[in-house]
C-alpha positions in Angstrom: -17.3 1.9 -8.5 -14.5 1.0 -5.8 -15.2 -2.3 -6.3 -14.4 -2.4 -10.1 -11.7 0.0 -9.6 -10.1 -2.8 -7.0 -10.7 -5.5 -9.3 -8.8 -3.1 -11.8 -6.2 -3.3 -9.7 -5.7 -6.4 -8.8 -5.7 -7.5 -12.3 -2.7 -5.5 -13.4 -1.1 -6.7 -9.9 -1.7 -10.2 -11.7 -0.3 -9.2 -14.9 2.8 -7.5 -13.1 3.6 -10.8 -11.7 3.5 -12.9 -14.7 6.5 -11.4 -16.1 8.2 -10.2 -12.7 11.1 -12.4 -11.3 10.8 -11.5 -7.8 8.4 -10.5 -5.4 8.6 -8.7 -2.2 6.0 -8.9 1.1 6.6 -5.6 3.0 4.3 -7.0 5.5 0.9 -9.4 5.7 -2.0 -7.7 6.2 -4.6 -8.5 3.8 -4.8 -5.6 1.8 -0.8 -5.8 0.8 -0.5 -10.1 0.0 -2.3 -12.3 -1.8 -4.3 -14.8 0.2 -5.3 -18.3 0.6 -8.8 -17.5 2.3 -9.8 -14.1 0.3 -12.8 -12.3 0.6 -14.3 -11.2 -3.3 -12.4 -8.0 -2.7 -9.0 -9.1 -2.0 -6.3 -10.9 -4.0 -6.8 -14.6 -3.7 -4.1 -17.4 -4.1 -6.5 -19.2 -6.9 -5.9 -15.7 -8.9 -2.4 -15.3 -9.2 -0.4 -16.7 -12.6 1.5 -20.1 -13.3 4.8 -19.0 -12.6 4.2 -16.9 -9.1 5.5 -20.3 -7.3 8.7 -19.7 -9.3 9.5 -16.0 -8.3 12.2 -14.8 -5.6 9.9 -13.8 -2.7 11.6 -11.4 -0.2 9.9 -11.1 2.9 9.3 -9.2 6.4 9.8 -11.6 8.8 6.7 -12.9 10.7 8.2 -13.0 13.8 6.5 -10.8 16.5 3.8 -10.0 14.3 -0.2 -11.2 14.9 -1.2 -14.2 14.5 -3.2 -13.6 11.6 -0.1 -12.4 10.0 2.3 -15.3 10.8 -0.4 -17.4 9.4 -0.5 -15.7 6.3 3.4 -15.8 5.8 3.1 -19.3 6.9 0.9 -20.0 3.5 2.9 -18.1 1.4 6.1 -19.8 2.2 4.0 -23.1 1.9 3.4 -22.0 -1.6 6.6 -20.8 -2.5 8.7 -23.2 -0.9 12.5 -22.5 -1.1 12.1 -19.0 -2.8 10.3 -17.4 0.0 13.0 -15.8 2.6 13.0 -13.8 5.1 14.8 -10.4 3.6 15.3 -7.7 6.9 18.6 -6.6 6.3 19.9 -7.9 3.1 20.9 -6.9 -0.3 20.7 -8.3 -3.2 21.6 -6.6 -6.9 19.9 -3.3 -7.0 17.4 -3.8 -4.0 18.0 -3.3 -0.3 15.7 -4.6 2.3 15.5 -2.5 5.8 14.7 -3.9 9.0 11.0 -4.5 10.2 9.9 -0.3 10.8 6.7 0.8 12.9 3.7 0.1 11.0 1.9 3.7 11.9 2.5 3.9 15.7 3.8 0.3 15.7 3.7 -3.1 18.5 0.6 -5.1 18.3 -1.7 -5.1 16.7 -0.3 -3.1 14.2 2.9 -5.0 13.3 5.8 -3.7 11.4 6.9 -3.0 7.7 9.4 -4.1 6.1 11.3 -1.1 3.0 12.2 -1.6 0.0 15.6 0.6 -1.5 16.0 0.0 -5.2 18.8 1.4 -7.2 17.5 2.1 -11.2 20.7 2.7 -12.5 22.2 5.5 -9.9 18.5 7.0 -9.1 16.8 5.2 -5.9 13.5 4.3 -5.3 12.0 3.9 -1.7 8.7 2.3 -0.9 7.6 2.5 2.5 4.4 1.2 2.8 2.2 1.5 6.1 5.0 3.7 7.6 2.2 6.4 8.1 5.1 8.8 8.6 5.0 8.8 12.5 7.9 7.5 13.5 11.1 9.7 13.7 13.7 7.0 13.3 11.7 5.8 9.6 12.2 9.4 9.0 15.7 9.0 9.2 16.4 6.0 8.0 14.8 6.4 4.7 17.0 10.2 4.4 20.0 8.4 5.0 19.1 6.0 2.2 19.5 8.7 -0.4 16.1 7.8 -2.1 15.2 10.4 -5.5 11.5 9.1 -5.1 9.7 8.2 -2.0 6.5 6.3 -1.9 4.5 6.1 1.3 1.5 5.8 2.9 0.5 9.0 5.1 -1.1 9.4 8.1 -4.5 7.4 8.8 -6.5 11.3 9.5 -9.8 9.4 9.8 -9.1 7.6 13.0 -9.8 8.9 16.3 -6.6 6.9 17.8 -4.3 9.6 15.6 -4.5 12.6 18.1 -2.8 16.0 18.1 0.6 15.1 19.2 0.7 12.5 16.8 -1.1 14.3 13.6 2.0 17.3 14.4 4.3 14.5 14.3 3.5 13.4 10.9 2.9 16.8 9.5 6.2 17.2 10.4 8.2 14.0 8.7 6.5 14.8 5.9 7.9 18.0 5.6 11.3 16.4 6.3 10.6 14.1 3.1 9.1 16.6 1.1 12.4 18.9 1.3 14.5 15.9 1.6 14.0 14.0 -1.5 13.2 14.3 -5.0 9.9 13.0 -5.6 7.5 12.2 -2.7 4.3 9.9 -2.8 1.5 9.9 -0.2 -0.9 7.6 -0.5 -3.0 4.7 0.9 -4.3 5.5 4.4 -3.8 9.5 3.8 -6.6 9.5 0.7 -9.0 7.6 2.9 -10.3 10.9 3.5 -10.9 14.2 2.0 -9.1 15.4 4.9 -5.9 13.6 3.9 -6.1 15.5 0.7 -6.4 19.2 1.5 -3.2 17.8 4.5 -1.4 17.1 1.1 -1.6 19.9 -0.8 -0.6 21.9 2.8 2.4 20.2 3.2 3.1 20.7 -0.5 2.4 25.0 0.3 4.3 24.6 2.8 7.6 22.6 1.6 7.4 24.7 -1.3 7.4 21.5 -3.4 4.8 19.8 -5.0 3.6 16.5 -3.1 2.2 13.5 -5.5 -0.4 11.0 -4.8 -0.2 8.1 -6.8 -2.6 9.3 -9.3 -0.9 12.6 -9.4 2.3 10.4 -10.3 1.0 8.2 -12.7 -0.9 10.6 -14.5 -4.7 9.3 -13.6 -7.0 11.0 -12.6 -8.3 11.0 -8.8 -10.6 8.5 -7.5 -11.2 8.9 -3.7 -13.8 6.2 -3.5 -13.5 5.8 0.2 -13.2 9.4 0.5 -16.4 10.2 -1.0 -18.3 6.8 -0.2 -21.7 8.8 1.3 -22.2 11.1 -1.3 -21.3 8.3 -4.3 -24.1 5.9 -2.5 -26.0 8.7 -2.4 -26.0 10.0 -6.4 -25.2 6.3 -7.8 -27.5 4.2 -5.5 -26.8 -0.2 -5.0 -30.1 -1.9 -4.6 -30.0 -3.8 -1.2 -28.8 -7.3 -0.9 -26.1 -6.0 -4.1 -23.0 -6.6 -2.2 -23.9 -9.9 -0.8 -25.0 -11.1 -4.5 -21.6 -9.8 -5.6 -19.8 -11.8 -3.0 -22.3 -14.8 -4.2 -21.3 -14.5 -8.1 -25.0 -13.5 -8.6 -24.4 -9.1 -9.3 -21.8 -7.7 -11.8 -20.2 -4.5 -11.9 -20.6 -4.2 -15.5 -24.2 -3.5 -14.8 -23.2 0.1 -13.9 -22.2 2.3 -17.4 -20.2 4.8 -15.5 -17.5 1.8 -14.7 -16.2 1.5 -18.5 -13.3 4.4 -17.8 -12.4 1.8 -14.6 -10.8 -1.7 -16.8 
C-alpha cells in the first residue's frame, strides 16, 4: 500500500511539473529530488516530463554538504544547464529563498535546507522542509518572515539520536509556530510514527490551535503507512521475494484490491 501510495505521489509531482515554470531544490537527499540513479521507489530522471530541462531551477547550494548530495546537484545542474542556480539569499517576484538552515540537528551528515517564502497576493507561504523544528534561530527566522501558512517537517520521534533535551526543544518551536502563524503543517519525519501523531494533536491542546498534517490540510484522509508498517504486514500479508519482483518489473501493485482508493 505505501508503495502505490508513493507512486501516487510521484505521479502528481510529474504532473505538477509539466505545467510549472520553476522548480525549487530545498536540499538533495533522495527522498526530496529527482534522481539520475533511482531506486523503483524514488523519482527517477527518466520519469520526469519534456519540458523539466526548461524550468527555472532554484537551488540550495551544494557546498558543504555530503558527497552524495553534491553529486546529486552536480546531475541536476548537468541536466538543467543554465536554469539551475544556486538561490540562498535571493528574491525573485513573489518567492524568497533563505540561507542554507540546519537540517534537524544540522553539520554532516545531515546537511542543511534551504526555505522557501512565497507571497500569494499579500498572504505568505513558508515551506521548511527537514527543519525538524530543532533549531532556535529557524524558529526565528521563519517568525520574522511573516508567513500565514507554515509547512514543515517535525521532529524525527522514532530515532534514538533525538533525546530529551532535544524532543523539549522541538516541542517547544512548535509551540512558537503554532501561536505564531496562521496555519501550521507538520509532516514528513513527525508521521513516521504513531508517536509523532498523538505529539501533534498535544501541541495543538496545548497552543489552543489546531495543528494540520498534510492530509488534515488537503482534506485526505490519513495514511500512516510507515506508522503502522507491522500491523499492515501483519493483516494484508506480501508473499516473499514480492519486493524484489517489484523492483524487477515482475509484481504489480494492482494485484492488491484495497489500492483502488490510492491512484
Amino acid at each position: 500500500m505505501q508503495i502505490a501510495a508513493g507512486r501516487a505521489v510521484r505521479r502528481r509531482i510529474i504532473q505538477a511539473l509539466a505545467g510549472a515554470t520553476d522548480v525549487v531544490f530545498s536540499h538533495f537527499h533522495g527522498d526530496h529530488v529527482p534522481l539520475l540513479d533511482a531506486n523503483p521507489y524514488q523519482l527517477a530522471f527518466s520519469q520526469l516530463p519534456p519540458g523539466f530541462g526548461a524550468l527555472r531551477a532554484w537551488s540550495l547550494s551544494p557546498a558543504s554538504q555530503t558527497p552524495t548530495s553534491q553529486a546529486r546537484a552536480r546531475a541536476l545542474a548537468d541536466l538543467l544547464g543554465p536554469r539551475f542556480q544556486v538561490a540562498e539569499g535571493l528574491a525573485d517576484g513573489p518567492m524568497r529563498f533563505s540561507r542554507g538552515m540546519p537540517h534537524g540537528i544540522g553539520g554532516l551528515p545531515f546537511g542543511s535546507v534551504m526555505l522557501t517564502r512565497i507571497d500569494l497576493g499579500g498572504r505568505i507561504f513558508l515551506h521548511a522542509s527537514d527543519i525538524q523544528l530543532i533549531d532556535e534561530v529557524t524558529i526565528d527566522f521563519i517568525l520574522g518572515w511573516g508567513a500565514h501558512w507554515v509547512l514543515a517537517a517535525g521532529p524525527a520521534l522514532y530515532q534514538d539520536g533525538l533525546d530529551e533535551g532535544l524532543r523539549a526543544r522541538a516541542r517547544a518551536n512548535a509551540l512558537r509556530l503554532a501561536r505564531g502563524v496562521r496555519t501550521l503543517i507538520l509532516d514528513h519525519h513527525l508521521l513516521r510514527s504513531l508517536e509523532g501523531e498523538d505529539w501533534m494533536e498535544g501541541i495543538a491542546r496545548e497552543a489552543g490551535r489546531r495543528v494540520h498534517c498534510a492530509a488534515d490540510f488537503m482534506g485526505r484522509p490519513r495514511w500512516l503507512f510507515e506508522a503502522r508498517r507491522k500491523e499492515l504486514y501483519a493483516t494484508l500479508p506480501v508473499r516473499e521475494g514480492w519486493h524484489a519482483d517489484y523492483a524487477r518489473g515482475l509484481a504489480r501493485v494492482e494485484d492488491f484490491a484495497p489500492l483502488h482508493a490510492l491512484s
